[in-house]
Structure formats: structure tokens, C-alpha cells
Jmol script that loads the backbone (N, CA, C; Angstrom):
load data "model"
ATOM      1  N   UNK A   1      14.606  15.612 -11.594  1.00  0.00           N
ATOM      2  CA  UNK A   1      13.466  14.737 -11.633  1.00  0.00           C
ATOM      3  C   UNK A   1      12.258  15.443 -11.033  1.00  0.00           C
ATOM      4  N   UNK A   2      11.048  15.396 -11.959  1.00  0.00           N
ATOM      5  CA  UNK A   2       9.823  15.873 -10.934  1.00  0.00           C
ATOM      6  C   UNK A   2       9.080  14.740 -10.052  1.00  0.00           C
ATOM      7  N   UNK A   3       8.554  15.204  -9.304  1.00  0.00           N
ATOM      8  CA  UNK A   3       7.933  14.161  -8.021  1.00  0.00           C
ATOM      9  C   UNK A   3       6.919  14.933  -7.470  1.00  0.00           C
ATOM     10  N   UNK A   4       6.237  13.923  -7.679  1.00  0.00           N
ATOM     11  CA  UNK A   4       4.575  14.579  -7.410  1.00  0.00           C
ATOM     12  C   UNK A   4       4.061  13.807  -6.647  1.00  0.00           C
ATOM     13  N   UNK A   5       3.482  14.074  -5.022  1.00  0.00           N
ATOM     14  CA  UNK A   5       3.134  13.569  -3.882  1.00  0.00           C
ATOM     15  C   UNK A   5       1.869  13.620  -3.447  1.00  0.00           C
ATOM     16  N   UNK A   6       1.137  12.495  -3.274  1.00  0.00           N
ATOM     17  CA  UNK A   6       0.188  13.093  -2.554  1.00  0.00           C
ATOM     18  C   UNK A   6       0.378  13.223  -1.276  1.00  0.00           C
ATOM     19  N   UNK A   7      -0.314  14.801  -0.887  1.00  0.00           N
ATOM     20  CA  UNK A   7      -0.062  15.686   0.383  1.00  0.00           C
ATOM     21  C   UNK A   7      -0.944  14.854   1.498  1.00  0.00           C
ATOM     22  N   UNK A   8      -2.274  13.859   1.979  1.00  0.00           N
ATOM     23  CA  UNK A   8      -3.083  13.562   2.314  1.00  0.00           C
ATOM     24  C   UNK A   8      -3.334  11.928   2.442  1.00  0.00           C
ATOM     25  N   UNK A   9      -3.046  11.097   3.323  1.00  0.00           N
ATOM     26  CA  UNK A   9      -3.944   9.667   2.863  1.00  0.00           C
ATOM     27  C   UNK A   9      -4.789   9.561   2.249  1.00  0.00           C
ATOM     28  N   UNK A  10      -4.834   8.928   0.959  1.00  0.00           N
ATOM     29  CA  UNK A  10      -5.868   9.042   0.101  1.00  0.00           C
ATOM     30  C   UNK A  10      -6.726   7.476   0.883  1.00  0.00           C
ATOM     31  N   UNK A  11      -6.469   6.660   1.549  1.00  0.00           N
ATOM     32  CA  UNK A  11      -7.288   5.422   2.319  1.00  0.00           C
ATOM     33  C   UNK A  11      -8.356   4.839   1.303  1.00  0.00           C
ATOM     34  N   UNK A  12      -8.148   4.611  -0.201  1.00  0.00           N
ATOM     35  CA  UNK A  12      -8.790   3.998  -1.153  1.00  0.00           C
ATOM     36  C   UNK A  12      -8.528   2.748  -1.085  1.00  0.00           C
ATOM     37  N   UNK A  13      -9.905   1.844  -1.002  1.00  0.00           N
ATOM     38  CA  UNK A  13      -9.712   0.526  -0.435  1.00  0.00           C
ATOM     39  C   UNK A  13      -9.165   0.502  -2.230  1.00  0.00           C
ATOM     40  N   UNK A  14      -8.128  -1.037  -2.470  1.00  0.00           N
ATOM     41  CA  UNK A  14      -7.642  -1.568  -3.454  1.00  0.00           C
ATOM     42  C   UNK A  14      -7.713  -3.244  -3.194  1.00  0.00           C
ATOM     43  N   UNK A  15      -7.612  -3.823  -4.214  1.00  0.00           N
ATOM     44  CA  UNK A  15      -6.996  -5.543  -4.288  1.00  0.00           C
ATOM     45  C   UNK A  15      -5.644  -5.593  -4.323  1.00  0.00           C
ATOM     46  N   UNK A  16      -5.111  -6.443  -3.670  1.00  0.00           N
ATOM     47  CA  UNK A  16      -3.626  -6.898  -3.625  1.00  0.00           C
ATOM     48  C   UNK A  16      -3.853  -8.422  -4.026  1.00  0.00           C
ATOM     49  N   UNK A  17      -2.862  -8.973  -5.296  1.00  0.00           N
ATOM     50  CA  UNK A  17      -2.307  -9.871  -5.187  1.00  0.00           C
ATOM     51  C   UNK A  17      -1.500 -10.039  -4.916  1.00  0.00           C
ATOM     52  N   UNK A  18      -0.890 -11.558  -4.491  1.00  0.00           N
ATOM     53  CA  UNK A  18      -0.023 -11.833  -3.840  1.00  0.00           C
ATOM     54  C   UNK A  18       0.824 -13.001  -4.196  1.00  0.00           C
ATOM     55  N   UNK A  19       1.916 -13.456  -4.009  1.00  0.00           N
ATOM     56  CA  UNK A  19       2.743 -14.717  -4.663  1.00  0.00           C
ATOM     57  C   UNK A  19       2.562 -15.668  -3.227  1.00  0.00           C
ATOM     58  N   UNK A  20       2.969 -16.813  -3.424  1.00  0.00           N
ATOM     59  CA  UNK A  20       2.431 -17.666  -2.294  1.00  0.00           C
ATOM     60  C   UNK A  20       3.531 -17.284  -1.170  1.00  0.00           C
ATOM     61  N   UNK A  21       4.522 -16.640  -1.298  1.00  0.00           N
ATOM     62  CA  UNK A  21       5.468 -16.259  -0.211  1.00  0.00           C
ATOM     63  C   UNK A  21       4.792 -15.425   0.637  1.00  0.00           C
ATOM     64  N   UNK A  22       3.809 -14.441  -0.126  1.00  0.00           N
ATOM     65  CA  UNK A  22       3.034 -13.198   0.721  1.00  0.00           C
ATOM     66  C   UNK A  22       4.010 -12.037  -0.095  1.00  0.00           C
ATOM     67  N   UNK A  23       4.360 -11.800  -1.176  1.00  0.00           N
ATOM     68  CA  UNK A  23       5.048 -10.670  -2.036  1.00  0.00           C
ATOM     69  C   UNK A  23       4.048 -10.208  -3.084  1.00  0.00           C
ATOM     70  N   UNK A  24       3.702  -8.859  -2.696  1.00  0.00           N
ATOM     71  CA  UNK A  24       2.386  -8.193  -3.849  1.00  0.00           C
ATOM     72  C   UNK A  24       2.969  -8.509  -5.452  1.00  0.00           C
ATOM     73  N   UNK A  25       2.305  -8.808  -6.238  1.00  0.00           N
ATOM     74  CA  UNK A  25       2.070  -9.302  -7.281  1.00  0.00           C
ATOM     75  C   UNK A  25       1.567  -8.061  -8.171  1.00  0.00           C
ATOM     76  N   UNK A  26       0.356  -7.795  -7.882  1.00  0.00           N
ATOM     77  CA  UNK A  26      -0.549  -6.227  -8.756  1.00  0.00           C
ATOM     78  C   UNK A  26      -1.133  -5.988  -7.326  1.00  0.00           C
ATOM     79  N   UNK A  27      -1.551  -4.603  -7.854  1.00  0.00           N
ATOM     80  CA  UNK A  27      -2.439  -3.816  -6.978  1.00  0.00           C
ATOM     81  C   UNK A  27      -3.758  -3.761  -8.307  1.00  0.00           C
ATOM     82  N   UNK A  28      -4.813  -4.130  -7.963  1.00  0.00           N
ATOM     83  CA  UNK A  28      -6.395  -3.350  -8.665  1.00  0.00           C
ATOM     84  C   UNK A  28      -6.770  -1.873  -8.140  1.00  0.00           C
ATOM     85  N   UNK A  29      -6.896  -0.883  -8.353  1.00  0.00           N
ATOM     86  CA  UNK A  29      -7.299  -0.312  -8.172  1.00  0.00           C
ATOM     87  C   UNK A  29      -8.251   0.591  -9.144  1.00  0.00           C
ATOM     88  N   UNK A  30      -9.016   1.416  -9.187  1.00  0.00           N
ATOM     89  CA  UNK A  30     -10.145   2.121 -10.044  1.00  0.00           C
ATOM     90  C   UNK A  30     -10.054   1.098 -11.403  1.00  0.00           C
ATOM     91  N   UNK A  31     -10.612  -0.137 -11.017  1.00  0.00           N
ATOM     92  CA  UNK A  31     -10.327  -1.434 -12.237  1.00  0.00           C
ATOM     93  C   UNK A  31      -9.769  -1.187 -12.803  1.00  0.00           C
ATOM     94  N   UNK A  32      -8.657  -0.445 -12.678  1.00  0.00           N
ATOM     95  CA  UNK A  32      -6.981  -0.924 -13.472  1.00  0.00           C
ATOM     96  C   UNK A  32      -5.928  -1.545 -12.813  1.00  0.00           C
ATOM     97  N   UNK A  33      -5.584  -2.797 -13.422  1.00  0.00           N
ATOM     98  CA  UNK A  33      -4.253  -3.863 -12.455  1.00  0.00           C
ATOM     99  C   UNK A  33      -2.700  -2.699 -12.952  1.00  0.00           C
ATOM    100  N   UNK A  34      -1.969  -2.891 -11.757  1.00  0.00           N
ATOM    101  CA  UNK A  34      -0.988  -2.297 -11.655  1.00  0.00           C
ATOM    102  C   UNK A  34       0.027  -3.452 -11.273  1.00  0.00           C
ATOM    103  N   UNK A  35       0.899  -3.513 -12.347  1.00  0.00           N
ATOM    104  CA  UNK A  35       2.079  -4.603 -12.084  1.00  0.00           C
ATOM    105  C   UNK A  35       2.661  -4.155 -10.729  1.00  0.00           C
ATOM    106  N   UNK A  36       3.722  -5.153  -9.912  1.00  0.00           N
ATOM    107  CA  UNK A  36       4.788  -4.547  -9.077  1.00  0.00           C
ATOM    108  C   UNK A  36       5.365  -5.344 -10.399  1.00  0.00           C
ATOM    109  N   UNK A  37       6.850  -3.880  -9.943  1.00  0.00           N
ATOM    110  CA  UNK A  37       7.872  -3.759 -11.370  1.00  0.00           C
ATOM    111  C   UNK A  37       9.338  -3.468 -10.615  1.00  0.00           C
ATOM    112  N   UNK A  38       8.949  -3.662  -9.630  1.00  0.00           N
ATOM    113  CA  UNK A  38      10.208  -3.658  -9.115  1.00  0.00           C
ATOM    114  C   UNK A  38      10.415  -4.485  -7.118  1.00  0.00           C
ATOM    115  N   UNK A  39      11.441  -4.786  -6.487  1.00  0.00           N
ATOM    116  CA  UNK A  39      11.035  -5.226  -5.102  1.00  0.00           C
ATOM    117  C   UNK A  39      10.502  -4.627  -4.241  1.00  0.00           C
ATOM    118  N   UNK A  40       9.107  -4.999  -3.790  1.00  0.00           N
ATOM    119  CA  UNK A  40       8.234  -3.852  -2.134  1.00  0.00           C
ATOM    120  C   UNK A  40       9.536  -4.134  -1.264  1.00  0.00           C
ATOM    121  N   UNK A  41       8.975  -2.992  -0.802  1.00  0.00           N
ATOM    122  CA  UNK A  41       9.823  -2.863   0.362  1.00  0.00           C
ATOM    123  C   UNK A  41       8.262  -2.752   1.564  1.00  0.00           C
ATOM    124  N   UNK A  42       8.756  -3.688   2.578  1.00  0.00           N
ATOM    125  CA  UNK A  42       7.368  -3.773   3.898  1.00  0.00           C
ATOM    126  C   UNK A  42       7.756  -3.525   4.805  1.00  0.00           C
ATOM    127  N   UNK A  43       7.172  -3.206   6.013  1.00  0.00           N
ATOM    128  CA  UNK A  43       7.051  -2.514   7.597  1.00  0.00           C
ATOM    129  C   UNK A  43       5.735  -2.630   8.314  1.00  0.00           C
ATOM    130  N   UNK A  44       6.105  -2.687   9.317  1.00  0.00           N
ATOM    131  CA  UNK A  44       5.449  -2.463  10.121  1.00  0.00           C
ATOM    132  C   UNK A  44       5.068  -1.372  10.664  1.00  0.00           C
ATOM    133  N   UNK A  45       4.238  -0.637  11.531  1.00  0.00           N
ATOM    134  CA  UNK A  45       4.052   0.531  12.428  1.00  0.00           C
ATOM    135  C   UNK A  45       2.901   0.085  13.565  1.00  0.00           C
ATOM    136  N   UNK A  46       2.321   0.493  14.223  1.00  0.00           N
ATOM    137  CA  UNK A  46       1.934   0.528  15.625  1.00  0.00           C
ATOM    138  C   UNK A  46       0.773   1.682  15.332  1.00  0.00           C
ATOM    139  N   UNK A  47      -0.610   1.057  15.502  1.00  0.00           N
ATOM    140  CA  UNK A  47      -1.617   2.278  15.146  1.00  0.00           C
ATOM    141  C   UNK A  47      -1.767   2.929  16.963  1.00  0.00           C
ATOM    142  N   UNK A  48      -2.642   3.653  16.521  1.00  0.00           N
ATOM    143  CA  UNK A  48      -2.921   4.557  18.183  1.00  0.00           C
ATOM    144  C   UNK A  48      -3.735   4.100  18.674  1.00  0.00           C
ATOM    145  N   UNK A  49      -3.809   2.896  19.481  1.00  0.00           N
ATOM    146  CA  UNK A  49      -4.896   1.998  20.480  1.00  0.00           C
ATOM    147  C   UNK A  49      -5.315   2.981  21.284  1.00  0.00           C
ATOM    148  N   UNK A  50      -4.417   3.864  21.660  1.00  0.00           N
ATOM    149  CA  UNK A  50      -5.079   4.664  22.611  1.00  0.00           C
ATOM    150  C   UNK A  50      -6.268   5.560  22.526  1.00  0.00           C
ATOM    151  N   UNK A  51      -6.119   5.935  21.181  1.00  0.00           N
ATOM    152  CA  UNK A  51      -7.250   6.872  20.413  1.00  0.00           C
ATOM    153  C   UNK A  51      -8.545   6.475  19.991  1.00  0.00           C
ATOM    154  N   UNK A  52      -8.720   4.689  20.243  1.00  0.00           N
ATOM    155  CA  UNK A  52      -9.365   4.305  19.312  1.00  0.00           C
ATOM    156  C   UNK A  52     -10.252   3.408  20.682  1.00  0.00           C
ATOM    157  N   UNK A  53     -11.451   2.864  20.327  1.00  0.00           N
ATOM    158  CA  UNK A  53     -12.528   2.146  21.296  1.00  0.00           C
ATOM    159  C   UNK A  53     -12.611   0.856  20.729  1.00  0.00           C
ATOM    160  N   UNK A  54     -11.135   0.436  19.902  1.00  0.00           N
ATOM    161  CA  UNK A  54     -11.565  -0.909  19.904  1.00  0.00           C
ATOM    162  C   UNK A  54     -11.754  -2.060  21.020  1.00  0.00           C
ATOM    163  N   UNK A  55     -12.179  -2.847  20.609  1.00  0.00           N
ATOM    164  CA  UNK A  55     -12.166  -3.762  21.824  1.00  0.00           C
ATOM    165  C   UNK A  55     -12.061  -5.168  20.701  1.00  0.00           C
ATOM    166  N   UNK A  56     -11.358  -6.431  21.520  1.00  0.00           N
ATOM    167  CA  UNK A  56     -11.452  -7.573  20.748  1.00  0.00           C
ATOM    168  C   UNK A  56     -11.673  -8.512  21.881  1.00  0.00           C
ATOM    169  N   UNK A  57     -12.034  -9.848  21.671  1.00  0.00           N
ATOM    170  CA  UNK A  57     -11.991 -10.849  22.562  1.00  0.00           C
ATOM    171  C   UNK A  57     -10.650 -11.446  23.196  1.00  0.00           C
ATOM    172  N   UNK A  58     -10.017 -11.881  24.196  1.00  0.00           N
ATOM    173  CA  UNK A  58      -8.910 -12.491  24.675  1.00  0.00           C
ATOM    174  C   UNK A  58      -8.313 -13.336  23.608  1.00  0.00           C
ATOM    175  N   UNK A  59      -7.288 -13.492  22.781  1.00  0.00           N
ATOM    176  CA  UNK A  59      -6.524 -14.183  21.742  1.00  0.00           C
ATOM    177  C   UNK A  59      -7.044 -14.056  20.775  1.00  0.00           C
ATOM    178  N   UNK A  60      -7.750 -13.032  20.138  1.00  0.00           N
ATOM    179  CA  UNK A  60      -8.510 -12.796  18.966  1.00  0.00           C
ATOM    180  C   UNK A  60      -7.108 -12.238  17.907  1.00  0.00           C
ATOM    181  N   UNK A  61      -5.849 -11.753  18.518  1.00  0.00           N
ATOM    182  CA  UNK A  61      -4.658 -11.603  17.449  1.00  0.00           C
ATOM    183  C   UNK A  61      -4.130 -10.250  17.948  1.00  0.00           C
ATOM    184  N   UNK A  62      -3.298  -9.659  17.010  1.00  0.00           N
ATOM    185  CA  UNK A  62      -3.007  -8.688  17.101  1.00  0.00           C
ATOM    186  C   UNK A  62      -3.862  -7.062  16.649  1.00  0.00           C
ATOM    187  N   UNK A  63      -3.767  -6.397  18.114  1.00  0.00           N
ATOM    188  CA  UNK A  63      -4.484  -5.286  17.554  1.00  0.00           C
ATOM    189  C   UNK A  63      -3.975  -4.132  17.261  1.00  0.00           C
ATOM    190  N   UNK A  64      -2.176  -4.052  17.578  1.00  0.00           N
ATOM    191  CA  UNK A  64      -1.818  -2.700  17.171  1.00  0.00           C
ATOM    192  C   UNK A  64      -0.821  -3.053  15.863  1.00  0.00           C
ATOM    193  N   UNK A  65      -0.819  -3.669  15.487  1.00  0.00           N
ATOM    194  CA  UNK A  65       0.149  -3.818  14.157  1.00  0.00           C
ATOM    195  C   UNK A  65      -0.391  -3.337  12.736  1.00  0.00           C
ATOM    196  N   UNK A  66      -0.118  -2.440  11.932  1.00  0.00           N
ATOM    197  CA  UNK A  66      -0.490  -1.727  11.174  1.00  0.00           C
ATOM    198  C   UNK A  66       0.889  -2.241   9.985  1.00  0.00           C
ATOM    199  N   UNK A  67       0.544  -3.268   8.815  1.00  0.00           N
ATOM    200  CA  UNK A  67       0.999  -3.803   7.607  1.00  0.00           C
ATOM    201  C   UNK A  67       1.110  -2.695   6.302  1.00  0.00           C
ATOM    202  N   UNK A  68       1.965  -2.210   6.334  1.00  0.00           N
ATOM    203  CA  UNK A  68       2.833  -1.506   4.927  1.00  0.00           C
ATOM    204  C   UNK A  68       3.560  -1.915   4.072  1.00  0.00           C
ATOM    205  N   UNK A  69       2.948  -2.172   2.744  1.00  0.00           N
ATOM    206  CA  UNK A  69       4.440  -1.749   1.587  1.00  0.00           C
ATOM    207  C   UNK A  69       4.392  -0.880   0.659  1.00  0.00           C
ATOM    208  N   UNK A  70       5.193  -0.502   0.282  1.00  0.00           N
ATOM    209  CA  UNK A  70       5.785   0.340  -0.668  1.00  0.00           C
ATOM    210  C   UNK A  70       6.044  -0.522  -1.850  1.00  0.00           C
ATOM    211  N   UNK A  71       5.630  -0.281  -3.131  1.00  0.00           N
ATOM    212  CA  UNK A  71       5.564  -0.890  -4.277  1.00  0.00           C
ATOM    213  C   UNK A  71       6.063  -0.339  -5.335  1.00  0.00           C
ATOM    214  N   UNK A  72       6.482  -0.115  -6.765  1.00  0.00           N
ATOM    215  CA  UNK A  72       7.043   0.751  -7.468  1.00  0.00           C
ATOM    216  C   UNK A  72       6.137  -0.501  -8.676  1.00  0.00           C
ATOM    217  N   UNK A  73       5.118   0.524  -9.205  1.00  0.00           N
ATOM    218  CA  UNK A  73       4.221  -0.192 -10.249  1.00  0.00           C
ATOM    219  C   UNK A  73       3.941   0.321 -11.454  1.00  0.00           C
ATOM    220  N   UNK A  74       3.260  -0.403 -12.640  1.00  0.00           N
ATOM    221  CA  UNK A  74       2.852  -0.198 -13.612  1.00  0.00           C
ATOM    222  C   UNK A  74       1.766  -0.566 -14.345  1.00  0.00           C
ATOM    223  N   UNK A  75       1.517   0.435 -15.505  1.00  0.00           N
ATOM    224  CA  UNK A  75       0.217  -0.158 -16.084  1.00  0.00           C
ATOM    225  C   UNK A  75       0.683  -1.338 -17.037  1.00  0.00           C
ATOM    226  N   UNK A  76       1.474  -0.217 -17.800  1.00  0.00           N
ATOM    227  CA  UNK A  76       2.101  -1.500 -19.049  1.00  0.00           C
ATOM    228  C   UNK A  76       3.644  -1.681 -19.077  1.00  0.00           C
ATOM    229  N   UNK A  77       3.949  -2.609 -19.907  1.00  0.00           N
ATOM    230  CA  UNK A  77       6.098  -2.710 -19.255  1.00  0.00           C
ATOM    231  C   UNK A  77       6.653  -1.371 -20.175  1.00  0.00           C
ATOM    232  N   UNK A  78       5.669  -0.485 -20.901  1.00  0.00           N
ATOM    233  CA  UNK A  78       6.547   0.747 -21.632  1.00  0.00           C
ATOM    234  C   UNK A  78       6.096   2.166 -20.871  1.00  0.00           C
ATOM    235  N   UNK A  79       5.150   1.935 -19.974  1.00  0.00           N
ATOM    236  CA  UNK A  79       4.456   2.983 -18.774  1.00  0.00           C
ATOM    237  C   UNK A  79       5.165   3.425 -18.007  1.00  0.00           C
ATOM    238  N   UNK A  80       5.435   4.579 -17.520  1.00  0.00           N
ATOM    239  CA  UNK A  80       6.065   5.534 -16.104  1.00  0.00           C
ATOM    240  C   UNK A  80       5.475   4.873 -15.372  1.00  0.00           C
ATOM    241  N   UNK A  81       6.703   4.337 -13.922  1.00  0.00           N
ATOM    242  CA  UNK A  81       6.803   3.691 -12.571  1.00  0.00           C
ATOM    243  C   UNK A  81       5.847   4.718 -11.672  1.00  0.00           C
ATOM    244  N   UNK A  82       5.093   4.397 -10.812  1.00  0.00           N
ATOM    245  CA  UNK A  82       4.318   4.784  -9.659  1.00  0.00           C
ATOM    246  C   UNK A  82       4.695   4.279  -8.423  1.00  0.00           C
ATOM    247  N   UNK A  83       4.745   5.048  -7.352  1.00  0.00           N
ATOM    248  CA  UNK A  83       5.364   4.021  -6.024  1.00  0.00           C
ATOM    249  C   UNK A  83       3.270   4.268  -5.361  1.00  0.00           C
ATOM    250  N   UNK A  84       3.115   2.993  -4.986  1.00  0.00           N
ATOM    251  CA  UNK A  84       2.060   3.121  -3.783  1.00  0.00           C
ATOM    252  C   UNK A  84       2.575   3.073  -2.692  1.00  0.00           C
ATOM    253  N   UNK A  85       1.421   3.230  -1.701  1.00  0.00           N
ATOM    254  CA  UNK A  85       1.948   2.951  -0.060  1.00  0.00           C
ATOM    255  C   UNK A  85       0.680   2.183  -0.259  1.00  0.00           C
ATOM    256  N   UNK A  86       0.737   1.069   0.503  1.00  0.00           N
ATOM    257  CA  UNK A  86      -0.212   0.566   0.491  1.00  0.00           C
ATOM    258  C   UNK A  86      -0.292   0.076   2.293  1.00  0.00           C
ATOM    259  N   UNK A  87      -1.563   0.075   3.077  1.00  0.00           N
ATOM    260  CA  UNK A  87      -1.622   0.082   4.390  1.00  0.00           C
ATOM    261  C   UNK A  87      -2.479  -0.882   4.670  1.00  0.00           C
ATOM    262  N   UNK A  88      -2.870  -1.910   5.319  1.00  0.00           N
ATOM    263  CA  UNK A  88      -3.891  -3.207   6.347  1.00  0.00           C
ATOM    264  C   UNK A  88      -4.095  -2.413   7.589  1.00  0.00           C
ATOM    265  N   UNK A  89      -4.631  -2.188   8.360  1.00  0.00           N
ATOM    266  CA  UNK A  89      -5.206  -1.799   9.853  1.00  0.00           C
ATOM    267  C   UNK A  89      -5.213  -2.998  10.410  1.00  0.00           C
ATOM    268  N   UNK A  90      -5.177  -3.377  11.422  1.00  0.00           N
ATOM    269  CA  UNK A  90      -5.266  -4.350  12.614  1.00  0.00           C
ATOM    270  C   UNK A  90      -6.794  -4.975  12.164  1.00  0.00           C
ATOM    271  N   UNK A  91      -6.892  -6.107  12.687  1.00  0.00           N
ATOM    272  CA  UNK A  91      -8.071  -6.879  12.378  1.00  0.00           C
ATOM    273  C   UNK A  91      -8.727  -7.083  11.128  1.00  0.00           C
ATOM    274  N   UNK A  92      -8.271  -5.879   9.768  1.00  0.00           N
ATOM    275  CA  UNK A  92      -8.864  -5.458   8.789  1.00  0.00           C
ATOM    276  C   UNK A  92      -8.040  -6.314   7.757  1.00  0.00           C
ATOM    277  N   UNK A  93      -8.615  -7.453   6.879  1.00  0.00           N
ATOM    278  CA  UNK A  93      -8.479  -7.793   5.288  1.00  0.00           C
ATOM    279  C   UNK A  93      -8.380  -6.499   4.166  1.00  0.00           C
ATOM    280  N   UNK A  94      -8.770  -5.787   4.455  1.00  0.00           N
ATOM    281  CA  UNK A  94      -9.031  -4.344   3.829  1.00  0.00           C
ATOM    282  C   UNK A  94      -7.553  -4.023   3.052  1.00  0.00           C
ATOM    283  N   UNK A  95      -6.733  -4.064   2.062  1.00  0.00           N
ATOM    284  CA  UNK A  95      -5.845  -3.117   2.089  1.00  0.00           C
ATOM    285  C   UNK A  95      -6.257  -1.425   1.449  1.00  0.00           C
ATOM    286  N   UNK A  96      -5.549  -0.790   1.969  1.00  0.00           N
ATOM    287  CA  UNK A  96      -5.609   0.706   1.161  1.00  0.00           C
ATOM    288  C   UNK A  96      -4.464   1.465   0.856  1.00  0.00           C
ATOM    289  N   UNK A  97      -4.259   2.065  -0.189  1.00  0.00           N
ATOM    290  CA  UNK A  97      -3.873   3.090  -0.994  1.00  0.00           C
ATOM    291  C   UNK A  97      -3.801   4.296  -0.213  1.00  0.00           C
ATOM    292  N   UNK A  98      -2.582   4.294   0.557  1.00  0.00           N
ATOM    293  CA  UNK A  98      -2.368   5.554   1.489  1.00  0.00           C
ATOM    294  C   UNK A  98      -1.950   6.527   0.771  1.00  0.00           C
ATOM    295  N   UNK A  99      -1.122   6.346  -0.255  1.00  0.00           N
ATOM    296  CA  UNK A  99      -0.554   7.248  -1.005  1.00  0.00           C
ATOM    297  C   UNK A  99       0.044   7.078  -2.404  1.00  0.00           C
ATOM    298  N   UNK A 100       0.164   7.728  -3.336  1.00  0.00           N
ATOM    299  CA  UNK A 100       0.951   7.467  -4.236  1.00  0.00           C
ATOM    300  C   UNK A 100       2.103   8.985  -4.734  1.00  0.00           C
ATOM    301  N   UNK A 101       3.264   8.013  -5.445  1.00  0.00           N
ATOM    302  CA  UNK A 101       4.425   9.020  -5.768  1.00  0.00           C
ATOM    303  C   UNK A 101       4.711   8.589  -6.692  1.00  0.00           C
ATOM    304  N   UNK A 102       5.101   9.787  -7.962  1.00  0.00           N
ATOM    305  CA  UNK A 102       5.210   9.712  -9.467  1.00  0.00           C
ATOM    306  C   UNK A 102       6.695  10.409  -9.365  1.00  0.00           C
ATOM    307  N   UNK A 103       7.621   9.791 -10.078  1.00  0.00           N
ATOM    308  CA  UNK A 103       8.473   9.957 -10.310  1.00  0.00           C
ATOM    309  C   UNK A 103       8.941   9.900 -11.711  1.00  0.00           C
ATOM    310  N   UNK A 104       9.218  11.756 -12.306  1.00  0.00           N
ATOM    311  CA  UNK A 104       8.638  11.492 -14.242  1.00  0.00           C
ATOM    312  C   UNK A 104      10.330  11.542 -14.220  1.00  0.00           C
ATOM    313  N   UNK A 105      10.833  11.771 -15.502  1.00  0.00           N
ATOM    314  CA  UNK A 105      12.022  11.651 -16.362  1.00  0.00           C
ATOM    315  C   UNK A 105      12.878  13.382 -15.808  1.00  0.00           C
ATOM    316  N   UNK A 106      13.858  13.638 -15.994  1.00  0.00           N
ATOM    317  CA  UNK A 106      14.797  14.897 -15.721  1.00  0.00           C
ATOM    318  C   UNK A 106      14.442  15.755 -16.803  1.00  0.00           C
ATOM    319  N   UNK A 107      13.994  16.483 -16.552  1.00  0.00           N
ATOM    320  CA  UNK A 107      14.015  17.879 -17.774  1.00  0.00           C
ATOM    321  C   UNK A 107      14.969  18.417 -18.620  1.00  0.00           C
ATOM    322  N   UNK A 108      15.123  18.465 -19.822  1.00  0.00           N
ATOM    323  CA  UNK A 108      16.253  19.080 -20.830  1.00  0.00           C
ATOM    324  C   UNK A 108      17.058  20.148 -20.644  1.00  0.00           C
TER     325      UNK A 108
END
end "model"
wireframe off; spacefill off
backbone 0.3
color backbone group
């Protein structure tokens, strides 16, 4: 199988829909909708407060929780699967496009 990675956070803001459970639906990105075509898989991680000068008000929420999933998507239902990473930052509505991975067919 070839697999082609991006080496770099690409941090391209995108749209996420969502099902009323909170399960991505499409990703928009460069105005093309991208089905999910298969189950995200989500996580959590912990950004570096330490590195950073945020400041928030007393009960304003959480500030180190950093929202991930992993998606396996498409353009059309006869299109090659794409996995995103898709990332939220603390305080941020924002999602982004940390990465993507192409996974083509086995060679002859």
C-alpha cells in the first residue's frame, strides 16, 4: 500500500458537521464537503499552558484540553478514502486540519 503523509501541521481552519450526538458528519474544506465514510476515532491531549500567555477569567472552562478526531473521508461513495486529523484548541470554535493521510490501492 502507498501512504502519503503530511510531514508538518498543515492548521487549515475547516467546517465540521456534526450529528446531534457530537459525531463529524463532513468536513468543508477548500469548498469541497468531505463525507465521514467510516467511524472517527476522538481524543483528547493537553496543549502547553506553560508555553503560552493565555490568561482566562475564574470558571471561564477549560484551558488545557486540546479536541481530536481522526476521520477516514470522501469526496464521492466511488472516491479513494482520506484520513484527516482534525484539532479544536482550548477556548477556540475553530476546528483545523492538522493533517491528512492517503492511503492508495497495493501495486501489481
Amino acid at each position: 500500500m502507498a501512504r502519503a503523509t503530511t510531514d508538518s501541521p498543515l492548521d487549515v481552519p475547516v467546517q465540521v458537521r456534526f450529528t446531534a450526538k457530537g459525531i463529524p458528519l463532513a468536513v468543508r474544506c477548500d469548498g469541497r464537503i468531505w463525507a465521514v465514510a467510516a467511524g472517527p476515532v476522538h481524543w483528547f491531549t493537553r496543549a502547553d499552558w506553560w508555553n503560552t500567555a493565555k490568561r482566562a477569567p475564574v470558571g471561564c472552562g477549560d484551558l488545557v484540553s486540546v479536541e481530536h478526531w481522526q476521520v477516514q473521508v470522501r469526496l464521492t461513495s466511488t472516491s479513494a478514502l482520506r484520513t484527516f486529523e482534525l484539532r479544536r484548541d482550548p477556548l477556540s470554535e475553530q476546528w483545523l486540519l492538522a493533517g491528512i493521510s492517503d492511503v492508495g490501492a497495493a501495486a501489481a
